[in-house]
Backbone as XML, in Angstrom:
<?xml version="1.0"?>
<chain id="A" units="angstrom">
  <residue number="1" name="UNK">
    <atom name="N" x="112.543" y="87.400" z="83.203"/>
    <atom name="CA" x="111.945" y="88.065" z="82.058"/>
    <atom name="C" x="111.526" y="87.072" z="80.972"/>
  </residue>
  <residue number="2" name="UNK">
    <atom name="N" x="112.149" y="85.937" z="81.230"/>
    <atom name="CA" x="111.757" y="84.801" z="80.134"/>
    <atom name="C" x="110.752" y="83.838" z="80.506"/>
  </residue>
  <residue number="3" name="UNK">
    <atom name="N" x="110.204" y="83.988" z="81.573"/>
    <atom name="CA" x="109.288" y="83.356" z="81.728"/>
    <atom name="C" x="107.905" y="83.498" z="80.714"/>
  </residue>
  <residue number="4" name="UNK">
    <atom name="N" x="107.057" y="82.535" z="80.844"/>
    <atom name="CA" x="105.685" y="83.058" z="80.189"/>
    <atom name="C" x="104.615" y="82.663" z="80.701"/>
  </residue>
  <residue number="5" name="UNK">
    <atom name="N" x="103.590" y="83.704" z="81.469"/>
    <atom name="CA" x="102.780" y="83.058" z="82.176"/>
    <atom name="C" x="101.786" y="81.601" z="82.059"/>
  </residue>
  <residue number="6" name="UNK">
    <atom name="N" x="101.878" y="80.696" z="82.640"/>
    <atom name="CA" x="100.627" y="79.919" z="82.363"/>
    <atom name="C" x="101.381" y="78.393" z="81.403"/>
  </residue>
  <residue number="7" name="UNK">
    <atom name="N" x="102.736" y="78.755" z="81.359"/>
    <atom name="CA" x="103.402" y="77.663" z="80.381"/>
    <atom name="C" x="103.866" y="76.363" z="81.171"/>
  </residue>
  <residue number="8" name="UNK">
    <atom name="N" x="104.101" y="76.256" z="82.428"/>
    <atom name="CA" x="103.840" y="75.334" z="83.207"/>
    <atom name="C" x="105.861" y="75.199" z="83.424"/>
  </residue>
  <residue number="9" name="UNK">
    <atom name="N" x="106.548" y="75.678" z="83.460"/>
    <atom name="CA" x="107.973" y="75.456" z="83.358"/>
    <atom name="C" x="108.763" y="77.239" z="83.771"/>
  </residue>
  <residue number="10" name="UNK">
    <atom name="N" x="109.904" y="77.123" z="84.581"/>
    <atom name="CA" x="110.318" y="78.024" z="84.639"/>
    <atom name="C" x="111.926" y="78.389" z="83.845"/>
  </residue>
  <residue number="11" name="UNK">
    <atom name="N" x="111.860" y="79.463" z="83.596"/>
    <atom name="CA" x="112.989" y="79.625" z="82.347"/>
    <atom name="C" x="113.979" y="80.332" z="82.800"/>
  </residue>
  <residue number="12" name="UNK">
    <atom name="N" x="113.694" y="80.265" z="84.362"/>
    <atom name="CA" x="115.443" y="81.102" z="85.330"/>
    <atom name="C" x="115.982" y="79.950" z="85.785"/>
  </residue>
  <residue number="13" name="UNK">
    <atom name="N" x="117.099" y="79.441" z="84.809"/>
    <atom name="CA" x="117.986" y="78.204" z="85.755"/>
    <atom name="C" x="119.399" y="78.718" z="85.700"/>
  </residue>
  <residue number="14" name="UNK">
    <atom name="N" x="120.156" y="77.817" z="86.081"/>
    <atom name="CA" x="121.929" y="78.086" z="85.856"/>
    <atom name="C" x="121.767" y="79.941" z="86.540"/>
  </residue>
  <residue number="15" name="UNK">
    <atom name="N" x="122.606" y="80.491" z="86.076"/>
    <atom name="CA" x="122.998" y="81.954" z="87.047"/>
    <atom name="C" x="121.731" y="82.868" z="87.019"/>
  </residue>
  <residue number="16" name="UNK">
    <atom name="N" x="120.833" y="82.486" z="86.133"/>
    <atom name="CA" x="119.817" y="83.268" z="86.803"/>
    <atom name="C" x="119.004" y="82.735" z="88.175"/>
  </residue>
  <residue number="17" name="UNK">
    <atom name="N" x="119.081" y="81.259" z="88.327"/>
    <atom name="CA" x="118.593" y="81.228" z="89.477"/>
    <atom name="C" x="119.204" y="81.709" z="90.791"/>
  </residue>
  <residue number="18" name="UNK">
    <atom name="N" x="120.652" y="81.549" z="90.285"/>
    <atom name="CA" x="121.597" y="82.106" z="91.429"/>
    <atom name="C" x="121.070" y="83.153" z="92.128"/>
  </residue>
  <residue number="19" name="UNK">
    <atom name="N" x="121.058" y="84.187" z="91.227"/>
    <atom name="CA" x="120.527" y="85.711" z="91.191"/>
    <atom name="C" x="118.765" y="85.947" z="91.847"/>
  </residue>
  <residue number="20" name="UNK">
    <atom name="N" x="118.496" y="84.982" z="91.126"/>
    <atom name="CA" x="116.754" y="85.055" z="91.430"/>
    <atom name="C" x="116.090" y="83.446" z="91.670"/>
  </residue>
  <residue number="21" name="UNK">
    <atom name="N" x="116.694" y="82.967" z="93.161"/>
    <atom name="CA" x="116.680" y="81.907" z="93.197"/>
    <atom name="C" x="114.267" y="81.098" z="93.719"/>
  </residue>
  <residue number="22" name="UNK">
    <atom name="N" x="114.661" y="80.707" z="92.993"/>
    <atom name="CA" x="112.864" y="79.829" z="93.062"/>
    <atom name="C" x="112.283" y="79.710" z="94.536"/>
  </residue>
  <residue number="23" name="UNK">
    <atom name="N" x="111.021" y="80.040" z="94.306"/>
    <atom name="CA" x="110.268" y="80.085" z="95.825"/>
    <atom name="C" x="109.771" y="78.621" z="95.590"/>
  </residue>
  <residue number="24" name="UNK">
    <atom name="N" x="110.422" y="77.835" z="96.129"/>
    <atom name="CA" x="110.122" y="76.347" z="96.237"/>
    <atom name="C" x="109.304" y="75.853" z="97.709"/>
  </residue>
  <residue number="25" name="UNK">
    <atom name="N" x="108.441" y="75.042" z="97.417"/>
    <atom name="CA" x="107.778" y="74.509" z="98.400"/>
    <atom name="C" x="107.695" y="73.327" z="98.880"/>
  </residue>
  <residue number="26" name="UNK">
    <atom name="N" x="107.722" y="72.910" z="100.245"/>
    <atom name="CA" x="107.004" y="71.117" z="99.688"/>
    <atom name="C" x="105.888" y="70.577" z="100.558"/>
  </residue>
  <residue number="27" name="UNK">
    <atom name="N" x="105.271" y="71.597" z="100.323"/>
    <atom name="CA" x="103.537" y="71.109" z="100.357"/>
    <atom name="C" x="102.813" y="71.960" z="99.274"/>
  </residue>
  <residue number="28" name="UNK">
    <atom name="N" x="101.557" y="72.247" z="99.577"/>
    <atom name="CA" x="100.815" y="73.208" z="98.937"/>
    <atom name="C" x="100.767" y="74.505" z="99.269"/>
  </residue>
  <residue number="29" name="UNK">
    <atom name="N" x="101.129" y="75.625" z="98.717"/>
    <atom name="CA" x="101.322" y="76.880" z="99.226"/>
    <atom name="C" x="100.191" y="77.278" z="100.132"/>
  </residue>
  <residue number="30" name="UNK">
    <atom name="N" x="100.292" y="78.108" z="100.672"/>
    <atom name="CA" x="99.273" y="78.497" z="101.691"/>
    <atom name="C" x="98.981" y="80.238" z="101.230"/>
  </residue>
  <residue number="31" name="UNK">
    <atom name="N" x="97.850" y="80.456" z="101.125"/>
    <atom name="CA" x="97.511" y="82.026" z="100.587"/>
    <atom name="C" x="97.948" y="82.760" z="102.091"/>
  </residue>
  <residue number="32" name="UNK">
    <atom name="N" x="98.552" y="84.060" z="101.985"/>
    <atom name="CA" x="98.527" y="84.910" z="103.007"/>
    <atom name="C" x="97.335" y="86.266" z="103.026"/>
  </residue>
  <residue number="33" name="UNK">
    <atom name="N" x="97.302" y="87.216" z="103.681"/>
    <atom name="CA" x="96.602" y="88.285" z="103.336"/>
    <atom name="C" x="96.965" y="88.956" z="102.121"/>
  </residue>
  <residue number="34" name="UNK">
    <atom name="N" x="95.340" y="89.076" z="101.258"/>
    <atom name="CA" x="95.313" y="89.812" z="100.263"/>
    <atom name="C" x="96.333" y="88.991" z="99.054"/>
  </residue>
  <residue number="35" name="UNK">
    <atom name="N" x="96.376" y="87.876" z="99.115"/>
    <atom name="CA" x="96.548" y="86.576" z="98.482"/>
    <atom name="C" x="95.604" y="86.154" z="98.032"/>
  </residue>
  <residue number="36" name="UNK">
    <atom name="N" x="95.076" y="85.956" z="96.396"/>
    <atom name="CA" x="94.084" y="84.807" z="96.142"/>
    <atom name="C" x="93.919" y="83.481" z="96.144"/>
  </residue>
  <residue number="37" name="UNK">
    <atom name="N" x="93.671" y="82.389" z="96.962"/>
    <atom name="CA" x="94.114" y="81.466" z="96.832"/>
    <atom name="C" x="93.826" y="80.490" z="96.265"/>
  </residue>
  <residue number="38" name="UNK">
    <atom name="N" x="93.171" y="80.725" z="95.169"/>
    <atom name="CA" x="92.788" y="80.229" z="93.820"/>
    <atom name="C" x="93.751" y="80.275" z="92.600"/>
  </residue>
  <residue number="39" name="UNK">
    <atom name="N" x="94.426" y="81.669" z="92.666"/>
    <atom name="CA" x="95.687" y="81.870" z="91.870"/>
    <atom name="C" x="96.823" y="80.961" z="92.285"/>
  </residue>
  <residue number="40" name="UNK">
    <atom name="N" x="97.353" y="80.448" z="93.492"/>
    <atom name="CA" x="98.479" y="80.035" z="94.052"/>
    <atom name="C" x="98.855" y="78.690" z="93.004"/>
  </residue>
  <residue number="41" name="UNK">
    <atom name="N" x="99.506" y="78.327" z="92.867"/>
    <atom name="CA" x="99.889" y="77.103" z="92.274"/>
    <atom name="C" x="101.412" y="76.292" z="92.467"/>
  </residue>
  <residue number="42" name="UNK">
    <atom name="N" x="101.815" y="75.751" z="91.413"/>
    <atom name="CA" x="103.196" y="74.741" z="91.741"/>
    <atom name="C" x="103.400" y="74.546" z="90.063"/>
  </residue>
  <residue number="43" name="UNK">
    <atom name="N" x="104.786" y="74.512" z="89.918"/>
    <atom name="CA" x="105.132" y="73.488" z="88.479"/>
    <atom name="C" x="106.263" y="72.956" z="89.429"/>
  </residue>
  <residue number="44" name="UNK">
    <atom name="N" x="106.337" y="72.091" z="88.621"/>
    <atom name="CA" x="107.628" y="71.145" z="88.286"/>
    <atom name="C" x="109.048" y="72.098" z="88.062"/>
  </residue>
  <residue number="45" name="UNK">
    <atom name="N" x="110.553" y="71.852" z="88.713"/>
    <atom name="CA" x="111.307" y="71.933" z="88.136"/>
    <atom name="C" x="112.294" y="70.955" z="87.679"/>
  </residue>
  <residue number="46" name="UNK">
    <atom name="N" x="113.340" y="70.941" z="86.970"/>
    <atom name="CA" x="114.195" y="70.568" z="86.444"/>
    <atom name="C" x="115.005" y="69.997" z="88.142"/>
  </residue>
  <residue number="47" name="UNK">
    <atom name="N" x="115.206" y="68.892" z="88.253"/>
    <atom name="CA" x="115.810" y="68.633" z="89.314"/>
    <atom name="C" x="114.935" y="67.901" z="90.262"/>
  </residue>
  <residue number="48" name="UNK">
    <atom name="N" x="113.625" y="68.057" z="90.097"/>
    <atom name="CA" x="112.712" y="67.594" z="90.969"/>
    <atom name="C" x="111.846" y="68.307" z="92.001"/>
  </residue>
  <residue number="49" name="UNK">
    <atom name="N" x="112.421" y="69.479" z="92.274"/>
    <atom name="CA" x="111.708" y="70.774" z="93.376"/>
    <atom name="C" x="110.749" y="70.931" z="92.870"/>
  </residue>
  <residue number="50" name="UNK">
    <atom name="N" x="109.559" y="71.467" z="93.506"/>
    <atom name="CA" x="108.487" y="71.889" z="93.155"/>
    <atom name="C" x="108.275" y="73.586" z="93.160"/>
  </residue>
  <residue number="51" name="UNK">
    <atom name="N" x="108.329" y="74.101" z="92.708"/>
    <atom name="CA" x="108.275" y="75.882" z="92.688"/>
    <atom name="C" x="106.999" y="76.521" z="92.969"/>
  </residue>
  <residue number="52" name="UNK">
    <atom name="N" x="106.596" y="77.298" z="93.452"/>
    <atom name="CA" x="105.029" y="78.248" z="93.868"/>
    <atom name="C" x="105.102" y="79.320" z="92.580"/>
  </residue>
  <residue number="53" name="UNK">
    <atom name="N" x="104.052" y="79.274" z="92.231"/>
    <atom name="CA" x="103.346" y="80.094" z="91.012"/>
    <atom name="C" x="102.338" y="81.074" z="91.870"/>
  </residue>
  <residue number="54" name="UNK">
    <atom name="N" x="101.891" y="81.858" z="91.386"/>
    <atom name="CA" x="100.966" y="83.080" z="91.077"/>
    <atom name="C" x="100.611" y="83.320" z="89.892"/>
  </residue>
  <residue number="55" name="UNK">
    <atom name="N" x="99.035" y="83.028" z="89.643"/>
    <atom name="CA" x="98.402" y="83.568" z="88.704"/>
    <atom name="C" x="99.256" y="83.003" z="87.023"/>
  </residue>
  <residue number="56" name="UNK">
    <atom name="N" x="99.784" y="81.640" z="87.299"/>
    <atom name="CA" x="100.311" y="81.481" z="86.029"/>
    <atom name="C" x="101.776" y="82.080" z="86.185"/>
  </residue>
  <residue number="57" name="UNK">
    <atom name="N" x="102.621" y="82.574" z="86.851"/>
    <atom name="CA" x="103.711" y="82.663" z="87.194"/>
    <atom name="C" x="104.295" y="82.222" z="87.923"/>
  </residue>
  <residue number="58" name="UNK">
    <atom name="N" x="106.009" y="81.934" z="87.908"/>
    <atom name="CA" x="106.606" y="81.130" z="88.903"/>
    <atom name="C" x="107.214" y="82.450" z="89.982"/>
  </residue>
  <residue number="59" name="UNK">
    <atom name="N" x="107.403" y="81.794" z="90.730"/>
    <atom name="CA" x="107.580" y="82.798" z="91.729"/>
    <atom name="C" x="109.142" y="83.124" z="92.457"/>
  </residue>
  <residue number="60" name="UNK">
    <atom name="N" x="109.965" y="83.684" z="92.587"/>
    <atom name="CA" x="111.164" y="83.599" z="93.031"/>
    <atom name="C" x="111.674" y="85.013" z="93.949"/>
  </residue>
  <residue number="61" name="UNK">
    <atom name="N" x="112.353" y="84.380" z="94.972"/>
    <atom name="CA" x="113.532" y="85.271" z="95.288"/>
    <atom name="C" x="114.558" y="86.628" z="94.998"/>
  </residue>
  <residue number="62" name="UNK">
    <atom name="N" x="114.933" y="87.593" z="95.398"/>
    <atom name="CA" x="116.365" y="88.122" z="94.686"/>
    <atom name="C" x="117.047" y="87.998" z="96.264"/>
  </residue>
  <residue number="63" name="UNK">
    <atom name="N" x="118.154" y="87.481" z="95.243"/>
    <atom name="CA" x="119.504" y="87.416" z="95.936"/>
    <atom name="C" x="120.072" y="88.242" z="97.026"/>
  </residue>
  <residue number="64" name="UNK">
    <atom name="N" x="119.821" y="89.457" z="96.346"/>
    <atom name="CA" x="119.805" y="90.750" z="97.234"/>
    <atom name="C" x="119.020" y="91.355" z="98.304"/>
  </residue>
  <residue number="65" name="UNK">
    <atom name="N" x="118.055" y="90.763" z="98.387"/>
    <atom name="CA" x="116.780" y="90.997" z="99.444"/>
    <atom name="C" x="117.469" y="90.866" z="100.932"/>
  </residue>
  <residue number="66" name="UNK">
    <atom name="N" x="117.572" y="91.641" z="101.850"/>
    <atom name="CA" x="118.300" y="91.296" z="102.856"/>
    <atom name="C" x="117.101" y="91.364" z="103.743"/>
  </residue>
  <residue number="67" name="UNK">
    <atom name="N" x="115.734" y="92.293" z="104.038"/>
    <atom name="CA" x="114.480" y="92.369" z="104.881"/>
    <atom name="C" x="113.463" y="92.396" z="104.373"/>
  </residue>
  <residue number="68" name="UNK">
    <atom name="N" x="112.628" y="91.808" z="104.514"/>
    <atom name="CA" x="111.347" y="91.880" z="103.594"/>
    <atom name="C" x="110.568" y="93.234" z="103.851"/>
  </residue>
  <residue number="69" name="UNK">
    <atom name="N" x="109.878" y="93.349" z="102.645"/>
    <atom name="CA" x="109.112" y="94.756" z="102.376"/>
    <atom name="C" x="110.074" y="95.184" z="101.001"/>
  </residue>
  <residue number="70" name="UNK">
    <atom name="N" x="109.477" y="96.596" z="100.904"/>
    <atom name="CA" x="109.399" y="96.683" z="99.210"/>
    <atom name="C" x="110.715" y="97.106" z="98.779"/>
  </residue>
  <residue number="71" name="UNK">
    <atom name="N" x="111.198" y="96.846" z="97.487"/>
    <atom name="CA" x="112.479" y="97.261" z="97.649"/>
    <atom name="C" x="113.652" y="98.767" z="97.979"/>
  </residue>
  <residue number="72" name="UNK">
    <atom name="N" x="114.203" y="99.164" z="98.285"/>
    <atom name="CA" x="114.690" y="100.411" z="98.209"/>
    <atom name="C" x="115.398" y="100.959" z="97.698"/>
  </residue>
  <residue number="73" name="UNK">
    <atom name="N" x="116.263" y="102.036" z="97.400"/>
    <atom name="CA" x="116.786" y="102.508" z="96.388"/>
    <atom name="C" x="118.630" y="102.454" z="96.988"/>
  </residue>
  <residue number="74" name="UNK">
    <atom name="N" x="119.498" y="101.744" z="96.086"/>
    <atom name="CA" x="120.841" y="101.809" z="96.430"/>
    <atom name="C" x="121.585" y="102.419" z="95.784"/>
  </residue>
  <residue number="75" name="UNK">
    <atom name="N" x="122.766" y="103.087" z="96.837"/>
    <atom name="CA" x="123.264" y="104.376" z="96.376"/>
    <atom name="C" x="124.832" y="103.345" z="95.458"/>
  </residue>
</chain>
């Protein structure tokens, strides 16, 4: 939530990354379907990783994700 698009730095470290850990890369992202791949990008993190952006955003993980597709509702 603290991020800000387009600021070049991501602002989930320490237990938020835990939680919502960084879609890190180490090449150049690759667009998938219905991906722009003009939007795709990279910053820098703290540590040296390189992170994948969208559109001026960094991009990350949840912790909780056990299958990909959209999320569902827990009882």
């Amino acid at each position: 939530m603290k991020d800000k698009q387009h600021s070049g730095v991501s602002a989930c470290v320490d237990d938020c990354a835990v939680e919502w850990p960084p879609l890190t890369v180490s090449a150049t992202p690759a667009a998938g379907p219905g991906v722009d791949p003009l939007l795709l990008g990279t910053i820098s993190r703290a540590g040296g990783s390189t992170q994948a952006t969208y559109n001026g955003w960094p991009l990350y993980y949840y912790n909780m994700d056990t299958i990909p597709g959209p999320p569902t509702a827990q009882a």
